[in-house]
C-alpha angles and dihedrals in degrees: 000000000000129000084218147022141173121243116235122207116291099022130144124202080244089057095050089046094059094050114039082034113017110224141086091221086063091060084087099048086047094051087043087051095045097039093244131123110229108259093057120128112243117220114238104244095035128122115234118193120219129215129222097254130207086210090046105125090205096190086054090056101040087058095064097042077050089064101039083248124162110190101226115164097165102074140043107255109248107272099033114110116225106245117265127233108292100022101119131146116207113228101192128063107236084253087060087087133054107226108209 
């Protein structure tokens, strides 16, 4: 794991726990280290220290550094169009609700 690592567009300090660290549970020892609270936005460019964590899974994060992978879940990924009007997938099945 890294001491240190630049935050890219889009990212959340969740985002950044679970991959220099690779858990959720370190979220709260990497706002502590960077004086955030946790829902703060991060600024892309910044550096963002990172704690050792007693909650850090180590194998989890490593498998991401592995691939070259940056958890980012605030943007679309270049490439991808954003959907038209109309496009839409249902994610419930029509038995999922109780009509009264």
């Amino acid at each position: 794991m890294s001491t240190h690592t630049i935050i890219t567009a889009g990212q959340s300090l969740l985002d950044v726990a679970v991959q220099e660290l690779g858990s959720l549970e370190s979220l709260f020892d990497l706002a502590d280290a960077a004086g955030l609270a946790i829902t703060d936005a991060l600024t892309p460019g910044a550096m963002l220290p990172v704690p050792a964590s007693a909650a850090a899974l180590p194998d989890v994060a490593r498998y991401f550094a592995g691939r070259g992978q940056r958890i980012n879940t605030g943007d679309v990924p270049a490439g991808v169009p954003p959907p038209r009007p109309g496009d839409y997938t249902l994610d419930y099945a029509p038995g999922d609700y109780l009509t009264i």
